[in-house]
MIBAFI-113709 format. One record per residue: residue in one letter; y, x, z of N, C-alpha, C in turn; residue number from 1. Coordinates in steps of 0.1 Angstrom, whole numbers, m for minus. Example, Ala and Ser with C-alpha at 12.3 -4.5 7.8 and 13.67 -1.06 7.14 Angstrom:
! MIBAFI-113709
code=A n_py=m57 n_px=132 n_pz=78 ca_py=m45 ca_px=123 ca_pz=78 c_py=m33 c_px=132 c_pz=78 pos=1;
code=S n_py=m22 n_px=128 n_pz=71 ca_py=m11 ca_px=137 ca_pz=71 c_py=0 c_px=129 c_pz=79 pos=2;
This chain:
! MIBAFI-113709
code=X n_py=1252 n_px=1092 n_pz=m309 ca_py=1253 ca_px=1090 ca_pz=m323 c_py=1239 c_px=1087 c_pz=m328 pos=1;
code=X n_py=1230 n_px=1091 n_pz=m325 ca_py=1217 ca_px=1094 ca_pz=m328 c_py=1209 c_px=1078 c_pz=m325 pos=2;
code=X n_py=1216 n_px=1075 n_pz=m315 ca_py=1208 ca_px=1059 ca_pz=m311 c_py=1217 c_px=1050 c_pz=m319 pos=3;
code=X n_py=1227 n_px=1051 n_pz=m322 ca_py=1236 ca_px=1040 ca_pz=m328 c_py=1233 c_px=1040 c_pz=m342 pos=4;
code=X n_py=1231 n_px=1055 n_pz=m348 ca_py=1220 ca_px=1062 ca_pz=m364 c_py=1207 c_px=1050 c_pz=m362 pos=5;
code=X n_py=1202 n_px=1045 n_pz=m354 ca_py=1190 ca_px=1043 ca_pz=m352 c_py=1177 c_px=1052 c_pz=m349 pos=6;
code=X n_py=1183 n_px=1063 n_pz=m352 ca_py=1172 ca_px=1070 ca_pz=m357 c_py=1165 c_px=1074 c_pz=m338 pos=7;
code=X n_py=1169 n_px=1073 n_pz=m329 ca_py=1165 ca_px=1076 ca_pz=m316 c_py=1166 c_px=1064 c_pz=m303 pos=8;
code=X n_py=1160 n_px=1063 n_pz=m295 ca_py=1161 ca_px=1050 ca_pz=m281 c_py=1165 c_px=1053 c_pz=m271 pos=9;
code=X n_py=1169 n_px=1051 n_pz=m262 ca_py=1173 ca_px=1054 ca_pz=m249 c_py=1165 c_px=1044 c_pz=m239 pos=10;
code=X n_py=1155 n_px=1048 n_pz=m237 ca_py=1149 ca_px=1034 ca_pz=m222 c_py=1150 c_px=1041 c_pz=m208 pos=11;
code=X n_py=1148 n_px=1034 n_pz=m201 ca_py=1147 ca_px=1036 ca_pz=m182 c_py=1132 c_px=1038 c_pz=m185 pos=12;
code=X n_py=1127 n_px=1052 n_pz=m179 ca_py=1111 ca_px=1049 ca_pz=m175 c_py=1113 c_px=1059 c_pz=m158 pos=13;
code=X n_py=1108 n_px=1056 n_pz=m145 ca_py=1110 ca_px=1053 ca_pz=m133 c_py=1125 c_px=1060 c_pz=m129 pos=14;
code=X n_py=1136 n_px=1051 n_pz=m129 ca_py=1148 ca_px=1054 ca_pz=m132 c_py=1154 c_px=1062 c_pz=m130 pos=15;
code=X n_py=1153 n_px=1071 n_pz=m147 ca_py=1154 ca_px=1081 ca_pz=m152 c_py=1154 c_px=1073 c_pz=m171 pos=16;
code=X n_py=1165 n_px=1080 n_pz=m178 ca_py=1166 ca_px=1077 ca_pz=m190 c_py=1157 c_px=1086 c_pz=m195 pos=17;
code=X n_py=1148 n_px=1082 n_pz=m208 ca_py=1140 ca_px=1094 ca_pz=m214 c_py=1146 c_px=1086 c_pz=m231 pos=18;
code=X n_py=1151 n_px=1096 n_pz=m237 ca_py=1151 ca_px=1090 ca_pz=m255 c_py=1137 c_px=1094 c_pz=m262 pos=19;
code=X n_py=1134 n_px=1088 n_pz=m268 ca_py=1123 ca_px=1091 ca_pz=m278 c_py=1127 c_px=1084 c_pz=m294 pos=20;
code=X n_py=1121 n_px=1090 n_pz=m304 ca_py=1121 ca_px=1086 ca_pz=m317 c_py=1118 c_px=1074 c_pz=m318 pos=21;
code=X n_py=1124 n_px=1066 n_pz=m330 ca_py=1126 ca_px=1055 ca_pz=m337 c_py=1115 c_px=1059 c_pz=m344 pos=22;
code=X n_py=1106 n_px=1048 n_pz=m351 ca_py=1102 ca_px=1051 ca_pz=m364 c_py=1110 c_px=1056 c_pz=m376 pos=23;
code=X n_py=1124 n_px=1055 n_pz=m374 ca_py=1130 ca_px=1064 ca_pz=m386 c_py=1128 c_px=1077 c_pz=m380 pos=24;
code=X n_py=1136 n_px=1079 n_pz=m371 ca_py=1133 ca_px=1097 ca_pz=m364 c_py=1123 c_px=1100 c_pz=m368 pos=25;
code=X n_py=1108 n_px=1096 n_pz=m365 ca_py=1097 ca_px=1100 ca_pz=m368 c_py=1097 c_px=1109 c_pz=m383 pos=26;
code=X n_py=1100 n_px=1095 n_pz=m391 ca_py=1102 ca_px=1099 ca_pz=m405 c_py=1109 c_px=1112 c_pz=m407 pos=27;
code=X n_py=1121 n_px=1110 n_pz=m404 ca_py=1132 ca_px=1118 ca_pz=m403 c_py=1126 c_px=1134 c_pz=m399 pos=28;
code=X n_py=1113 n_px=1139 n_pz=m393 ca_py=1111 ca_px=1145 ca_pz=m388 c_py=1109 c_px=1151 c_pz=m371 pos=29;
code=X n_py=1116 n_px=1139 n_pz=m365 ca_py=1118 ca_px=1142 ca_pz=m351 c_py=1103 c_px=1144 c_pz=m342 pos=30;
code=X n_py=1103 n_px=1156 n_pz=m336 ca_py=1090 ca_px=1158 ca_pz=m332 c_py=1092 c_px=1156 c_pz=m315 pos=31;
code=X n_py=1080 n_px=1149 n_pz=m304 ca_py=1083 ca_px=1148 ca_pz=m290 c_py=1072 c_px=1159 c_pz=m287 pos=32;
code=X n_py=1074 n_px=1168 n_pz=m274 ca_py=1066 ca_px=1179 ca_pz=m271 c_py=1068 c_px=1172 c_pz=m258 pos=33;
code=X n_py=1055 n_px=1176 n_pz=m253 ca_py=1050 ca_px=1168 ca_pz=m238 c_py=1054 c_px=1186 c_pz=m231 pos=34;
code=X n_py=1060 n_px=1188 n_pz=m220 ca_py=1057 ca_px=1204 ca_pz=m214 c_py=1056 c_px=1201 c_pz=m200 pos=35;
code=X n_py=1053 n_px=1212 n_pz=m190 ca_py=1049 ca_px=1213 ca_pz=m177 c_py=1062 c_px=1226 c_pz=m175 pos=36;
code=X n_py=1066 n_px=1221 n_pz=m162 ca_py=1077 ca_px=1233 ca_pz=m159 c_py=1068 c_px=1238 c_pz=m147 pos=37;
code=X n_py=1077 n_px=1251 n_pz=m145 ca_py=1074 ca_px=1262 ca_pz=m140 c_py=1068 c_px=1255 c_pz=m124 pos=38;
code=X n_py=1072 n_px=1250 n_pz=m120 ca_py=1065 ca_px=1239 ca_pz=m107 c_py=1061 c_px=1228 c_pz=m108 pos=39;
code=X n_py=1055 n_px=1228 n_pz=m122 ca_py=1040 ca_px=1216 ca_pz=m125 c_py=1044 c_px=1201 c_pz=m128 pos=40;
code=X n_py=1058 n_px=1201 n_pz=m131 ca_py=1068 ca_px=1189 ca_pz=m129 c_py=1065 c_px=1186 c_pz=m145 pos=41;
code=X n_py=1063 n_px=1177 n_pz=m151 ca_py=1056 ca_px=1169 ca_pz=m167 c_py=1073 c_px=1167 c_pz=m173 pos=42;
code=X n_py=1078 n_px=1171 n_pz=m182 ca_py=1088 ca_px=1162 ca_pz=m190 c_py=1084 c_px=1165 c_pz=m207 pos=43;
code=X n_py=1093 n_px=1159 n_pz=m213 ca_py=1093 ca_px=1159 ca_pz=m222 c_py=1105 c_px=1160 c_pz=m234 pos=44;
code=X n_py=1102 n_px=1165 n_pz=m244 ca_py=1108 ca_px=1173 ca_pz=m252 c_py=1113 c_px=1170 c_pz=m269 pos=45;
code=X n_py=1123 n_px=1167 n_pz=m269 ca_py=1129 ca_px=1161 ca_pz=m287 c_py=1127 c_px=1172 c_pz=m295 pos=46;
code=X n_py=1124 n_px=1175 n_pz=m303 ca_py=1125 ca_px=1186 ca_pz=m315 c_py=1132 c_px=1182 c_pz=m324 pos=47;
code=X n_py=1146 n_px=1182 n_pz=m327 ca_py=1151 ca_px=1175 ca_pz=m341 c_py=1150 c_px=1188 c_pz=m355 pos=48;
code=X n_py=1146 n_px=1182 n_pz=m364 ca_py=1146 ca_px=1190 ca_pz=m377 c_py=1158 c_px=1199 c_pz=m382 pos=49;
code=X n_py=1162 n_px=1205 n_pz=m385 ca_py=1173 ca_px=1210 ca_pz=m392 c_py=1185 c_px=1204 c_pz=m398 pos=50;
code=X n_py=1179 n_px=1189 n_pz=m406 ca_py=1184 ca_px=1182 ca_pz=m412 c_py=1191 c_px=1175 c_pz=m402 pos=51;
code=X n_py=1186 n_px=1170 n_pz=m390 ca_py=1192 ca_px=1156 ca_pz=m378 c_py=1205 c_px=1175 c_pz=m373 pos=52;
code=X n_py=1199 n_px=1184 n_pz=m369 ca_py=1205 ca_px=1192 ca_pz=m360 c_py=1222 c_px=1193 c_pz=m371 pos=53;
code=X n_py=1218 n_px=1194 n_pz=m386 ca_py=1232 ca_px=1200 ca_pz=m392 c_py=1239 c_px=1183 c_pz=m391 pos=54;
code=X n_py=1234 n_px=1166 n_pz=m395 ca_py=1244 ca_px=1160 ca_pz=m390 c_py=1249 c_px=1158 c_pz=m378 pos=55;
code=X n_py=1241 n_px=1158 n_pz=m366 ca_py=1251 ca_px=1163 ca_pz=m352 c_py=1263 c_px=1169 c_pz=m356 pos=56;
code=X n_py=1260 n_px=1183 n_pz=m359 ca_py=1268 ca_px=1195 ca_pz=m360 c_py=1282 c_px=1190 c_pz=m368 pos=57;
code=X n_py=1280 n_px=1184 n_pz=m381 ca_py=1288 ca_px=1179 ca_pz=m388 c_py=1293 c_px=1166 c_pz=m384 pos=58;
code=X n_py=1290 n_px=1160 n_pz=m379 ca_py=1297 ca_px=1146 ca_pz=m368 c_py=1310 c_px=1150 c_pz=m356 pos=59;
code=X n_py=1303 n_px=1162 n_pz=m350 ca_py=1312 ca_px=1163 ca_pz=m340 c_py=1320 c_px=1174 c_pz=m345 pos=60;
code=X n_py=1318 n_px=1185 n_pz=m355 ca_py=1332 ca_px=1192 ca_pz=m360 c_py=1342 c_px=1181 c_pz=m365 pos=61;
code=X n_py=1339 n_px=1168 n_pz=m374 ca_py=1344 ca_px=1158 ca_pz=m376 c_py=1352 c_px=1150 c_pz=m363 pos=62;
code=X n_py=1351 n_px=1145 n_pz=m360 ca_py=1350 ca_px=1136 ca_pz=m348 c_py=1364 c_px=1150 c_pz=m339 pos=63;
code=X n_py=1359 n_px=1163 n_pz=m335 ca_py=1368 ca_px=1171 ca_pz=m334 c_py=1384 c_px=1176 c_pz=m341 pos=64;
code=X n_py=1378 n_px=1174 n_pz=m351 ca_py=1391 ca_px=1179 ca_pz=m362 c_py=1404 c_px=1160 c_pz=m363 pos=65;
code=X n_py=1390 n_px=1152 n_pz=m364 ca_py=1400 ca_px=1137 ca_pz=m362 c_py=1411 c_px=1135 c_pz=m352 pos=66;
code=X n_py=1404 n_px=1144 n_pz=m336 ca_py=1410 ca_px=1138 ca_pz=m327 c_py=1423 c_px=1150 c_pz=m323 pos=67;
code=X n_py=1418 n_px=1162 n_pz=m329 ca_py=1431 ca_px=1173 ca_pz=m333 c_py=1446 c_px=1167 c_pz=m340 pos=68;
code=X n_py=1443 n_px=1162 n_pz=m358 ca_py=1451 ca_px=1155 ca_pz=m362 c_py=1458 c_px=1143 c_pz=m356 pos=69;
code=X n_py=1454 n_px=1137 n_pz=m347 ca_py=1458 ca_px=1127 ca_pz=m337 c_py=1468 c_px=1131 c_pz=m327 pos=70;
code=X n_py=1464 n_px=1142 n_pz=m322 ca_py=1473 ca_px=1147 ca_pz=m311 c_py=1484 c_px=1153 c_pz=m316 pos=71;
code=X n_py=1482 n_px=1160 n_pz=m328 ca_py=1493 ca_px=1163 ca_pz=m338 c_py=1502 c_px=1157 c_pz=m340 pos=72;
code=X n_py=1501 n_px=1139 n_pz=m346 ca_py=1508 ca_px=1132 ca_pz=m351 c_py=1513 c_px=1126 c_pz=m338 pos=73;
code=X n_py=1510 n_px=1127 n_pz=m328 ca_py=1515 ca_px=1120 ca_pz=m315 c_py=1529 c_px=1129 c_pz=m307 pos=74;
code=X n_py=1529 n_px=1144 n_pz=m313 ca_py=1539 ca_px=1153 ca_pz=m310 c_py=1551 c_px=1155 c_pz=m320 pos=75;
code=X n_py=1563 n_px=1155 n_pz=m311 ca_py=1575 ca_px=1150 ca_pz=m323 c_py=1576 c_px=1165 c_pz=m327 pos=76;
code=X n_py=1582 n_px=1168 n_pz=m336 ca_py=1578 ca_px=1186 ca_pz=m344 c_py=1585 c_px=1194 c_pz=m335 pos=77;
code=X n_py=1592 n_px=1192 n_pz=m329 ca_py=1592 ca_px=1202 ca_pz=m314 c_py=1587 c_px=1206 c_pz=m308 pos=78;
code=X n_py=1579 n_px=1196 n_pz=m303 ca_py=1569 ca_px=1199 ca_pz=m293 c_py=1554 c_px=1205 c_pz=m302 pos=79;
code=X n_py=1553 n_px=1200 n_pz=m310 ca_py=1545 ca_px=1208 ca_pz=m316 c_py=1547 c_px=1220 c_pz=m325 pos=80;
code=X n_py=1557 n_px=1228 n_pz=m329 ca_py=1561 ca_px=1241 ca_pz=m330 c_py=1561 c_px=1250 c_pz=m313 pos=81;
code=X n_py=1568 n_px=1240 n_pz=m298 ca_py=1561 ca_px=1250 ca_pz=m289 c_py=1550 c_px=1251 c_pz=m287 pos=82;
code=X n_py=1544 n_px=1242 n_pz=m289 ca_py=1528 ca_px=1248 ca_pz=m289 c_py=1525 c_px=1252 c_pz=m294 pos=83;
code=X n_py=1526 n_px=1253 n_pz=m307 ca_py=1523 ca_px=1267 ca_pz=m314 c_py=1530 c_px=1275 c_pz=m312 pos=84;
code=X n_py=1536 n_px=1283 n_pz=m304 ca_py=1544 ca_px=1292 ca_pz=m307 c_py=1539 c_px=1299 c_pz=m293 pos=85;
């Protein structure tokens, strides 16, 4: 959602996908943390703001609840009273 927002990239760097901020992200607050793991191995790190974390959040309860109502309307009321029941 976030690359299609613009607001993030997805590139190949030695093939392996790494996303980094857009100049909107940037804006947007998206912070990159360079870290070292526990066996010296280099990656790197998205920090999204509060603001990017609550639309995630609110995209996929959406997106969730859409594809609930869908399944609903695809059950003739039989089948969906056994399932609920």
């Amino acid at each position: 959602m976030l690359v299609s927002e613009g607001i993030i990239t997805e590139k190949e760097q030695d093939g392996r996908f790494a996303k980094t901020p857009t100049e909107k992200g940037v804006e947007q607050g998206i912070r990159v943390i360079d870290k070292v793991s526990e066996k010296g191995n280099p990656y790197t790190v998205l920090m999204y703001p509060v603001s990017i974390q609550r639309m995630l959040v609110e995209h996929y309860i959406k997106t969730a609840v859409e594809e609930t109502f869908e399944e609903v309307e695809e059950m003739s009321e039989c089948a969906w009273l056994s399932d609920k029941r």
